[in-house]
C-alpha positions in Angstrom: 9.1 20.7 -13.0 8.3 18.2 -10.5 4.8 18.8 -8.4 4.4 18.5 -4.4 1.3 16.4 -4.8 3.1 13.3 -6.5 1.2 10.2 -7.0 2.2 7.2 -4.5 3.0 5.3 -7.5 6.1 7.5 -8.7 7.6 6.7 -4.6 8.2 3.0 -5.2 11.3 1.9 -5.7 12.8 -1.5 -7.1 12.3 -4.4 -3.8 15.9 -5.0 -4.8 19.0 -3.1 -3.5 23.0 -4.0 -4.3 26.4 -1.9 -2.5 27.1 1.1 -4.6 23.8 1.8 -5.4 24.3 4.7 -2.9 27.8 6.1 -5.1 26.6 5.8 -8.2 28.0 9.0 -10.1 25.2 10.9 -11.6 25.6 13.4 -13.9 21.8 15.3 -13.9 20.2 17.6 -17.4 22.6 16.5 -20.3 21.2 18.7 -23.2 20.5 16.3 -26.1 18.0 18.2 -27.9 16.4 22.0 -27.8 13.4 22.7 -29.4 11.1 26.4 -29.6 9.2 23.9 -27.3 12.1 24.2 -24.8 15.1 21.6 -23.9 15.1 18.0 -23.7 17.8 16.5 -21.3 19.4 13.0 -20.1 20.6 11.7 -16.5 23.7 9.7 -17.2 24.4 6.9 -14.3 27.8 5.3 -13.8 29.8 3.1 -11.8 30.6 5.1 -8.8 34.6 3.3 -10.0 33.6 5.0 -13.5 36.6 7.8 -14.3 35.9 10.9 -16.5 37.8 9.9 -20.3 36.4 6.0 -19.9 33.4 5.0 -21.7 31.1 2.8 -20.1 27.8 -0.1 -21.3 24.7 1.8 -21.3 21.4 0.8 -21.0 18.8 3.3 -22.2 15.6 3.0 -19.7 13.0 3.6 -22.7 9.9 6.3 -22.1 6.9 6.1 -23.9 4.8 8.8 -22.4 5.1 12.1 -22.7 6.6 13.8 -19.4 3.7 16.7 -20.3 1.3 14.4 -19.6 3.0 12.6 -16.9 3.4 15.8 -14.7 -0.1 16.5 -14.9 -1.5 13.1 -14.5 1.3 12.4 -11.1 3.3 15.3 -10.3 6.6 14.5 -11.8 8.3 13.3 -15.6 8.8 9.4 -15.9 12.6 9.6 -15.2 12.0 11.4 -12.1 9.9 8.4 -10.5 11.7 6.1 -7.9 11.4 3.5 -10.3 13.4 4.8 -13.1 16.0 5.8 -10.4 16.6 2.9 -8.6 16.8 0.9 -11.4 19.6 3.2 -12.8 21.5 2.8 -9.8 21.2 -0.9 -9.8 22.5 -0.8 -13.4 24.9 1.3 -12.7 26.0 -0.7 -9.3 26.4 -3.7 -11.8 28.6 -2.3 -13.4 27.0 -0.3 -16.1 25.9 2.8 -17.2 22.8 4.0 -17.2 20.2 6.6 -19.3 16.9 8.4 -18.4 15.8 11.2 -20.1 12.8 13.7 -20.7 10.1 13.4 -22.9 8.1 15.9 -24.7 5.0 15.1 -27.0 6.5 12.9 -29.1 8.3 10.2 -26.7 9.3 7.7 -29.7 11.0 10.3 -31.8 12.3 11.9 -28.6 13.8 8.5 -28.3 15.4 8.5 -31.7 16.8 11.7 -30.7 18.5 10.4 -27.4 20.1 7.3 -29.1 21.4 9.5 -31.8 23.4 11.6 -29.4 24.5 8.6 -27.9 25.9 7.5 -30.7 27.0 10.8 -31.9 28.8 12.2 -28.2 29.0 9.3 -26.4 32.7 8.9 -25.7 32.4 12.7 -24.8 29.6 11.6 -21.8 31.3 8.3 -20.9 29.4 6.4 -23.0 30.4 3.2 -25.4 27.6 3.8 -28.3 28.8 0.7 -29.6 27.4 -1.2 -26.3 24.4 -0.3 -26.1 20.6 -1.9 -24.7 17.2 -1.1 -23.7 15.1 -1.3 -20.6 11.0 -1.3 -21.1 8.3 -2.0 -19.1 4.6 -2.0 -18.7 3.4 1.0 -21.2 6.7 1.5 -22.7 7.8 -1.6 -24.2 6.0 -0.9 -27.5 8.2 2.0 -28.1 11.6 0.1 -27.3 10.2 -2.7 -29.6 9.7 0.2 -32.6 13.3 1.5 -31.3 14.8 -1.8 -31.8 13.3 -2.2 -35.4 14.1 1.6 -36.5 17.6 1.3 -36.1 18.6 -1.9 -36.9 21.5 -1.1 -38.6 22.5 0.0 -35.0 21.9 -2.9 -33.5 21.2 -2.8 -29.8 23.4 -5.9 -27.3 20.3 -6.2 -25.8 16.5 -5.6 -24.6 14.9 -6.3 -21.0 11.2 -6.1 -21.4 8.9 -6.5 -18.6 5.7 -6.6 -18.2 4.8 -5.0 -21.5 2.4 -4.5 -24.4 4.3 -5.9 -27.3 3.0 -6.0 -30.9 -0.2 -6.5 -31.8 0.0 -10.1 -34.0 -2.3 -12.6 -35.1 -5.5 -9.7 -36.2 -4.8 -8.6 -32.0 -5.7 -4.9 -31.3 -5.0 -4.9 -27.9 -1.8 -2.5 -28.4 -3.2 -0.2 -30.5 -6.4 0.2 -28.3 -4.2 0.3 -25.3 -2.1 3.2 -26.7 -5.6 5.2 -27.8 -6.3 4.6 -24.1 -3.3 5.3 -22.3 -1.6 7.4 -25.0 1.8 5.7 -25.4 3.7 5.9 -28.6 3.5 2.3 -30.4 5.8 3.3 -33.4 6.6 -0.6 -33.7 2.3 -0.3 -35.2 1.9 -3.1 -38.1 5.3 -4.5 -37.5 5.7 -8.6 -37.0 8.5 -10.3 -35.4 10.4 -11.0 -38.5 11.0 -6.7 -38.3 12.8 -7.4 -35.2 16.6 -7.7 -35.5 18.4 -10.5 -34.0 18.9 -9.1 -30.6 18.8 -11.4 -27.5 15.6 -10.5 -25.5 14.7 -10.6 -22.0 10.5 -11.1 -21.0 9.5 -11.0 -17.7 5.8 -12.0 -17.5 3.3 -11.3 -14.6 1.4 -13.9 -14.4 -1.4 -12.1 -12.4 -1.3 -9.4 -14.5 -4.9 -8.0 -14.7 -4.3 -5.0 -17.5 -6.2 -6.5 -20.5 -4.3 -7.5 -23.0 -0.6 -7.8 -21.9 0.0 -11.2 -21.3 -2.1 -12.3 -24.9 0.6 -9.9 -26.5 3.5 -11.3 -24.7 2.3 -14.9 -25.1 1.4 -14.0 -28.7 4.8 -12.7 -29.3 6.8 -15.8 -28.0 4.8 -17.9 -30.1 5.9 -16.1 -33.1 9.7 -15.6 -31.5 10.0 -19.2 -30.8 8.2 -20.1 -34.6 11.0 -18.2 -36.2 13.7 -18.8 -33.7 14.8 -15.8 -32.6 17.1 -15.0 -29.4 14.2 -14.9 -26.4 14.4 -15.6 -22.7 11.1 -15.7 -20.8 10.9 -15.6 -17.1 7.4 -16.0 -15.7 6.4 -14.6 -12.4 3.6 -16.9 -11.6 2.1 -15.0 -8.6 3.2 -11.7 -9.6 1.1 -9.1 -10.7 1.7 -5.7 -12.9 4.6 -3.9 -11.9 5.6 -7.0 -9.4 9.3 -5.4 -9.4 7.6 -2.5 -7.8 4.5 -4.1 -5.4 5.6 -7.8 -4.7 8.6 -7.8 -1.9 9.1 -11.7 -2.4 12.5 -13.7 -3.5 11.0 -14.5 -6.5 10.9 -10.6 -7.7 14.6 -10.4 -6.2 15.6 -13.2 -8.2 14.2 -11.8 -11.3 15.7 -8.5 -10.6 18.8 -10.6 -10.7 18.6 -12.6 -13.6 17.6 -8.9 -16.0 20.9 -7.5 -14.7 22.7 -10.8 -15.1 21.0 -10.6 -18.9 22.3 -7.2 -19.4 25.7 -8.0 -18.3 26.4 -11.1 -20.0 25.4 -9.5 -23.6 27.3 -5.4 -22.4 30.2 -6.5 -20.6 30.7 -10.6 -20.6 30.4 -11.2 -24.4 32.8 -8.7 -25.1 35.8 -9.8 -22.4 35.1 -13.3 -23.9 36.0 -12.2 -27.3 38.8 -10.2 -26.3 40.1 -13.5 -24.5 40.1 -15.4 -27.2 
């Protein structure tokens, strides 16, 4: 249940808008998942061109807090904020589909659950489970990152993952004493790079980022990527700070904006229609 006194932060949308972000087709409170605890649900986004019987590229926008928390802490569940909304209707007005869901107090296996009924009813919702990627950012990322090594034999297209706490390496704490802080689920705790499956990832870096320890993570972690050559692509906002997609109206966010949905389209939607030309 969403509260009246919502925090100003759940109000701010993406400084970045694209034609047919108004149409998108939502389809609100998919079941996935009933509990004694009550029901868990999804919000499926698709091209406002998207037809019922056609499955679509999904990107799964990854929680890692729980939305029982959230409500209490500002006034609403994490894929009720502006931010999780108008980034699913920019991925959706490029062309993909798009997944937010609830969370209770378990977000990572809550996760599991989600992109198990993906894969289990997707062509039912419009959804190719064989296409599939993640979104992260900030407190999230650690659980995409454990999501990305749990189901490897899966194997996620694709992961954008901004601004994020990433694994703690090199005898770091940081994450773990970030998660006993801010209580986000870290079930990629004690895993190394070489856990990771080869899937192309996306970091976007604040460079003014002031939250301790998330740009020694991320720089920690493309030191290891880079050492063991795995499929990275770093974009560093120099003058941008936390959340920079959210707070910093500048052509340098609107480029970045850009080049994450460019990245998620080239490895959804452009890989495949090059194979299938061949």
């Amino acid at each position: 249940m969403t509260h009246s006194n919502r925090h100003e932060i759940t109000r701010k949308r993406v400084l970045y808008d694209l034609p047919g972000t108004e149409t998108t087709t939502v389809r609100p409170g998919v079941e996935y998942m009933s509990t004694l605890a009550g029901t868990h649900t999804l919000d499926l986004y698709h091209p406002s061109s998207w037809r019922a019987g056609v499955t679509a590229p999904a990107v799964i926008f990854v929680s890692g807090l729980s939305d029982i928390g959230a409500q209490q802490a500002i006034g609403c569940r994490i894929n009720e904020m502006a931010s999780s909304t108008s980034w699913a209707r920019l991925v959706a007005a490029s062309g993909m589909a798009a997944v937010t869901y609830t969370t209770g107090m378990d977000p990572a296996d809550d996760t599991r659950r989600v992109i198990e009924y993906l894969h289990e009813h997707g062509e039912t919702i419009g959804i190719d489970a064989a296409r599939l990627a993640l979104w992260a950012c900030s407190s999230h990322v650690p659980n995409a990152l454990g999501q990305l090594i749990d189901h490897r034999p899966l194997t996620f297209r694709s992961a954008v993952l901004s601004y994020g706490f990433m694994l703690d390496l090199d005898g770091s704490t940081d994450v773990h004493e970030a998660g006993r802080r801010w209580r986000f689920a870290n079930p990629a705790a004690g895993k190394t790079v070489r856990d990771l499956p080869d899937v192309p990832i996306f970091i976007a870096r604040a460079g003014r980022d002031t939250n301790a320890g998330v740009n020694e993570s991320i720089d920690r972690f493309l030191t290891h990527a880079l050492k063991h050559n795995r499929p990275v692509t770093l974009v560093n906002h120099h003058d941008g700070a936390h959340a920079f997609d959210l707070e910093d109206n500048s052509e340098t966010t609107r480029r970045i904006v850009r080049q994450m949905l460019a990245f998620l389209r080239s490895t959804l939607i452009d890989t495949v229609k090059a194979h299938n030309s061949k």
